[in-house]
N, C-alpha and C positions, 0 to 999 in steps of 0.2 A: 468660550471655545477652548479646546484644550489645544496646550501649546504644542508644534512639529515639533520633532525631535533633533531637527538641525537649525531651531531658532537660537541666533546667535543674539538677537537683542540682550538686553541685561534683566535677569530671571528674579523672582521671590526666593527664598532659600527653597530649599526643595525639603519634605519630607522624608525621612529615612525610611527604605523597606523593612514591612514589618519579617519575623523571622518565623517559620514556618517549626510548631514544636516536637517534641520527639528526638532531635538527633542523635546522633550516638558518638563517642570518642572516636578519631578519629577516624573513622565509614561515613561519618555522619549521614543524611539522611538513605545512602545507597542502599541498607535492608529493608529500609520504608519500599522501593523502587523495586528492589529485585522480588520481596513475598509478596507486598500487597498493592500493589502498582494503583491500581482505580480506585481502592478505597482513598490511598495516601492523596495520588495528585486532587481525586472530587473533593476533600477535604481544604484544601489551597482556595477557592474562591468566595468562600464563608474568611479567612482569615486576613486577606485582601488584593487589591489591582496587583500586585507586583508583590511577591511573598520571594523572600530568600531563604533557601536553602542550601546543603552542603553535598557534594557531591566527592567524597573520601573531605581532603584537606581544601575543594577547589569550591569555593564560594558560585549559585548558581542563582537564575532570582527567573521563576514562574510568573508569566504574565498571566493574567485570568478573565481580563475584560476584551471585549471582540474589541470596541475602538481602539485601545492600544495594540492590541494581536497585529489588527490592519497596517497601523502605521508602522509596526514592524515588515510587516513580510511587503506593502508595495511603498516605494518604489523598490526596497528591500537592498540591494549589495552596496546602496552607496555609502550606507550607516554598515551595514553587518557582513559581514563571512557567516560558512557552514558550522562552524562552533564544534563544540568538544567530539561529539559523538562523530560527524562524517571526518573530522581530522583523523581520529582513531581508526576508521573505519577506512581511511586512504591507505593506513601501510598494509593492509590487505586489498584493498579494490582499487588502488589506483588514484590519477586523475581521470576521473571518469564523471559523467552527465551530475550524479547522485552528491561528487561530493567538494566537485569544481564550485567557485563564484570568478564575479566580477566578468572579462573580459575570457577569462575560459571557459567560463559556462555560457558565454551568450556565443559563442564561435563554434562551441562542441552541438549548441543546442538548432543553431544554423544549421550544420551539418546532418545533421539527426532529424531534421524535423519531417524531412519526406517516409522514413520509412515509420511513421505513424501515420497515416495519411491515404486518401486514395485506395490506388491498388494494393498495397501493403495489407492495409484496414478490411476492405472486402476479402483478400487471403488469408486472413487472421479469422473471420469470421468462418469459413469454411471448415478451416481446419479444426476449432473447436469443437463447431455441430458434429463431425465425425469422431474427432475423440472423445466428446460426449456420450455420439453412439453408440460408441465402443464399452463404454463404462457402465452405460445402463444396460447394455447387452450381459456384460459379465453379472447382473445379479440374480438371483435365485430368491422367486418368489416366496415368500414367508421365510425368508432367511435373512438373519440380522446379521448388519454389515456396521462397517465406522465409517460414515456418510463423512466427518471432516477428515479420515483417512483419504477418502477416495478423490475429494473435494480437491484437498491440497495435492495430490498425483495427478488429478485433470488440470489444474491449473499449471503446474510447472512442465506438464507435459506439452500443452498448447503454446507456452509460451517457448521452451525450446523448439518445437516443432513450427514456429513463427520464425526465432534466429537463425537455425539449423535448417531449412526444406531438402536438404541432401547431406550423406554424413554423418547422419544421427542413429550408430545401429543399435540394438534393441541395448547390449552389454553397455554402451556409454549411455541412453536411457538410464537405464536401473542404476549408477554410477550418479546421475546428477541428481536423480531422487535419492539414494542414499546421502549424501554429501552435501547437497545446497542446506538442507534444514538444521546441521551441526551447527556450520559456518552462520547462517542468520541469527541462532540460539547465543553463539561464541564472540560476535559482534558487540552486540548488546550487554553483554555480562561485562565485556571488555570499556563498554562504556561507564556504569557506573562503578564496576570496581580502582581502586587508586593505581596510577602508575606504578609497573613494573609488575604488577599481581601476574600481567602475560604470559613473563617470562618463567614462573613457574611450574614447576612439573607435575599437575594435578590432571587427573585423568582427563577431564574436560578442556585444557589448554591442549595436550595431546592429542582428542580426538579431534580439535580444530585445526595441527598444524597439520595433521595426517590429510585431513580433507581438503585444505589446503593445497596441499601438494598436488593430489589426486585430481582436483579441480584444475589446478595449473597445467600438469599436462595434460588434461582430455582436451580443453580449449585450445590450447597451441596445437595439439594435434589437429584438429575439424580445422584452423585456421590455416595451417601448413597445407596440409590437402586440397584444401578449396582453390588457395592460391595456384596450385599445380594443377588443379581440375581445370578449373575455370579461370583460363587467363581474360578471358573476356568478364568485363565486372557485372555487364549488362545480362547478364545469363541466368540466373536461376532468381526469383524473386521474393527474397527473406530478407530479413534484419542484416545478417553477414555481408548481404551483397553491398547494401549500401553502407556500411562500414570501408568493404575495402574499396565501396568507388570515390570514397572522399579522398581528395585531397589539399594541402596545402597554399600560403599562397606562393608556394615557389614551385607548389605541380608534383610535389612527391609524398605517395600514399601513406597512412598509417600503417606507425609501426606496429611490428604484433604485439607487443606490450601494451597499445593502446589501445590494439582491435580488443585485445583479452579484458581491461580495461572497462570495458564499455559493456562487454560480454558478460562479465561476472555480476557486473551492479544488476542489467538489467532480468538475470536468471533470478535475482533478489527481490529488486522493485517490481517484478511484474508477476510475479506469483503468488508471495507470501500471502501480501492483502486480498488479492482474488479469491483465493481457496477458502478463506476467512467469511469473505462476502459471499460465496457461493454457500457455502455452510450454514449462516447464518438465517441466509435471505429463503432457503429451504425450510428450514426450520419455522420460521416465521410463518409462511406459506399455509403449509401442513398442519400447525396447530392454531390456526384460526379459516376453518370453514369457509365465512365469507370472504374469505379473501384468498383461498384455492379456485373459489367458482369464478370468482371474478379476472382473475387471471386466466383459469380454462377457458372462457366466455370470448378473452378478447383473443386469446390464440386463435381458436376456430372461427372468430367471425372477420378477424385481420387478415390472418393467411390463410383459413378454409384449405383446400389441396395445394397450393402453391407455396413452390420452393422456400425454405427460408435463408433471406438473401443479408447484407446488411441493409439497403434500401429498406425492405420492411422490416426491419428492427424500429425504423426511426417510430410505424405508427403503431407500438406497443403499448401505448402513454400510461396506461395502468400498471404495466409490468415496471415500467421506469420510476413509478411513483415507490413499487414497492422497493426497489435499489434504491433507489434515495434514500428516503427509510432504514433502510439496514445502513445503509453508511454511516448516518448518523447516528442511529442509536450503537453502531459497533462502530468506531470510528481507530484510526491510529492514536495512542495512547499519548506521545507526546513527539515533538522536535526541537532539533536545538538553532539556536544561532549567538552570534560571539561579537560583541560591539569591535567598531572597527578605530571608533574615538569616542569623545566622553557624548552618550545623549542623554534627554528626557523622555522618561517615557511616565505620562500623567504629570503626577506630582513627584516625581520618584528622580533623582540622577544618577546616573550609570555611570562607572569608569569606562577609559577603555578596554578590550580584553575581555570583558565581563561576560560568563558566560549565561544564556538568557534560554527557559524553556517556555516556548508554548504548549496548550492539549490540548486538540480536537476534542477530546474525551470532556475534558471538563467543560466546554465551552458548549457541546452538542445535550448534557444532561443539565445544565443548569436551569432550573424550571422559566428566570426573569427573562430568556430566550427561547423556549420551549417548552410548555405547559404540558403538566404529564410526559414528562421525557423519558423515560421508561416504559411507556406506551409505545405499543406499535401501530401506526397510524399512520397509513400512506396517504390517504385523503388530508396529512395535514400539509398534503403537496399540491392539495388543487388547485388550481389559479383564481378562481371565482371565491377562496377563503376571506371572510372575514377578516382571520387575524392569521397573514403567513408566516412564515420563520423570517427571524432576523436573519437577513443577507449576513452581514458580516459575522455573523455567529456561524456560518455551518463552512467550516474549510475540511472538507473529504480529503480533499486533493490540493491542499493548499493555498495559496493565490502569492500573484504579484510576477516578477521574472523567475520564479522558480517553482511555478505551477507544476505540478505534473505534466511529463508530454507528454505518455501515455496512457489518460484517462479516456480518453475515447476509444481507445484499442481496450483499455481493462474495463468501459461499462460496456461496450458493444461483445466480447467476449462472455461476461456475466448474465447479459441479456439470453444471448444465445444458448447459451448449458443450461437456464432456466426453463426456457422455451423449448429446448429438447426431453429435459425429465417431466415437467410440468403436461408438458403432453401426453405421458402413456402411463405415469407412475405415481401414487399416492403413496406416502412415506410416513409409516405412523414410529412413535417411539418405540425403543423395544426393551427399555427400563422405565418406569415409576419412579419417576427419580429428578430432583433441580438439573436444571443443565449450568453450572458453575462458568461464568466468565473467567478468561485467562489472560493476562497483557503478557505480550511478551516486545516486538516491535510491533502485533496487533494485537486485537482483542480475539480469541478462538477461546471455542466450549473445551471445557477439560477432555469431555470425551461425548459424542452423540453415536450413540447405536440405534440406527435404523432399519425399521421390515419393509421391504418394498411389496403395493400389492397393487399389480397390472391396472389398469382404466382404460375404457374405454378409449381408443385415441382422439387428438382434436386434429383437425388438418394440418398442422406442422409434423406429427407423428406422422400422418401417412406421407407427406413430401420428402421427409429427411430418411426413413430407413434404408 
């Protein structure tokens, strides 16, 4: 059995991490990371459980086996912290849900946990279908569009439109879709590049502070306003509200710094990967036939004329199979965490400090977990399979105390933008041409240009116009 990572018995020597090759003077492996992200990390689990690599000067070690992954992320804070990348990522977002542990993260995620939830969740669901309406509305039949353009504008629209349900005018709109997707791009670079690179003056450090900025004040402004709009916290039903109804244990509310905090992570975590998976899961859709019909099939014979609510989200099971599916085959490219004292992990020992990546990516395409990973096969989601996926091989969304809270709001949202195009529009390509996977904090096509050509409606089309 392999040993816990806080077995303090008296151990075998451990074997050394083997070292991951390629690197470079001192970037080491960061240009592996920033051009060829999925080739480099798929590469790591042929060379073995626990591969170190260099992240500039800062020594980092890739886990690559699900049982060790596990015994990282549950029980998870009491060995590890958030590690290099959300430290980084705190002198612009805060303590906030994404980049909090230990006794912060379980108090913020207290607090938080209702407006995923419930009435929240069925609000979120609505709002979607209509912004989705709205997006399929704007297309022009046999006219090519950038489906992961529009994709990633529906996602970050719904989910502001989730935070924000009053407040949000169209100019601060087009303000957070300009500026959220610098700041995401500028995060990341910020991680694997060496300390101090930030501070330099290169057009793309620039266009982050600027959005920065610009980010900082739209949110205190909508937060400012809200507060004087609505003295009463119970009044309008979004994400903000239940921000500012939290309070403390001595009874006095978050401050704006933390509302904003909370505000910026989640304009981050709740769109980038949606817009990904909505792009994706489309894509997949459209160019495998049987699995357009079969999806049309259970729209119309699930909801026939009736409204699409979230309740009937739940018995899409086919359409769920296929998000499952796209998760894994596009899954988040890697995350970090940072030993908090010296563990084991396998045969391997770790200092303290050490900082540790895992990869959905590499764990969801490794075939000893996933036969034909590359394949897209929602049926390999059936229950009555033969041979189903390794549980601990597939974390979309994590596991352990630092799950995702909003993975029900981001598949129930996915579900629904599905179920709204999937119902009146077939989407063929509108180039002959590979679609090139791209890591950045997700996997997205370099570019998909799509012809939209009207269909027949199924019964969620005629409920939802």
């Amino acid at each position: 059995m392999m040993q816990k990572p806080d077995d303090t018995r008296p151990r075998s020597p451990a074997a050394g991490p083997v070292s991951a090759p390629g690197g470079w003077p001192v970037v080491g492996h960061a240009p592996a990371l920033l051009t060829r992200r999925l080739e480099f990390l798929s590469s790591l689990a042929a060379v073995g459980e626990v591969v170190r690599i260099r992240l500039g000067p800062v020594p980092a070690y890739v886990v690559t086996h699900p049982a060790l992954v596990r015994r990282l992320l549950v029980p998870g804070d009491q060995h590890y912290d958030r590690g290099l990348l959300m430290e980084k990522s705190s002198t612009w977002f805060g303590d906030s849900l994404l980049t909090s542990y230990g006794e912060s993260h379980r108090r913020q995620r207290r607090a938080l946990r209702s407006a995923f939830t419930g009435e929240h969740l069925a609000a979120h669901v609505r709002r979607v279908r209509d912004e989705t309406q709205k997006v399929v509305g704007s297309w022009t039949p046999g006219r090519a569009f950038a489906l992961d353009e529009h994709m990633n504008d529906l996602a970050l629209t719904s989910v502001a439109r989730s935070l924000f349900s009053t407040g949000l005018t169209t100019e601060k709109l087009a303000s957070i879709r300009h500026h959220m997707p610098v700041l995401f791009r500028g995060v990341l670079a910020r991680t694997a590049m060496p300390n101090g690179w930030d501070r330099l003056p290169t057009p793309g450090n620039l266009r982050f502070r600027t959005s920065m900025r610009a980010m900082d004040a739209l949110v205190n402004d909508v937060i400012t306003a809200r507060r004087a709009e609505h003295p009463d916290p119970e009044a309008p039903g979004d994400v903000l509200t239940s921000l500012l109804a939290v309070r403390d244990d001595n009874g006095a509310a978050l401050s704006v710094r933390a509302v904003r905090d909370q505000v910026m992570t989640l304009l981050v975590a709740g769109s980038e990967t949606t817009g990904a998976v909505l792009t994706w899961a489309l894509y997949e859709i459209f160019r495998h036939p049987p699995i357009e019909d079969a999806v049309r099939r259970e729209l119309d014979e699930v909801l026939g004329n009736r409204d699409l609510t979230l309740e009937r989200l739940s018995s899409l099971t086919y359409l769920e199979k296929v998000i499952s599916e796209t998760v894994r085959r596009y899954p988040v490219p890697f995350i970090m965490r940072r030993t908090l004292r010296p563990v084991r992990l396998g045969e391997v020992d770790l200092p303290a400090h050490a900082e540790i990546v895992f990869s959905p990516y590499i764990l969801h395409h490794d075939r000893r977990w996933f036969p034909q990973p590359r394949q897209f096969d929602p049926d390999r989601w059936s229950p009555d399979r033969s041979d189903p996926p390794a549980k601990d091989a597939y974390i979309p969304f994590g596991a352990g105390v630092h799950v995702c809270i909003g993975r029900r709001m981001a598949l129930a949202a996915i579900a629904t933008s599905l179920a709204v195009i999937c119902s009146t529009q077939r989407l063929e390509p509108a180039a002959d041409r590979p679609i090139r996977e791209v890591a950045t904090g997700t996997v997205h096509p370099d570019r998909m240009p799509m012809i939209p050509r009207p269909v027949s409606p199924t019964g969620v089309g005629r409920a939802t116009r």
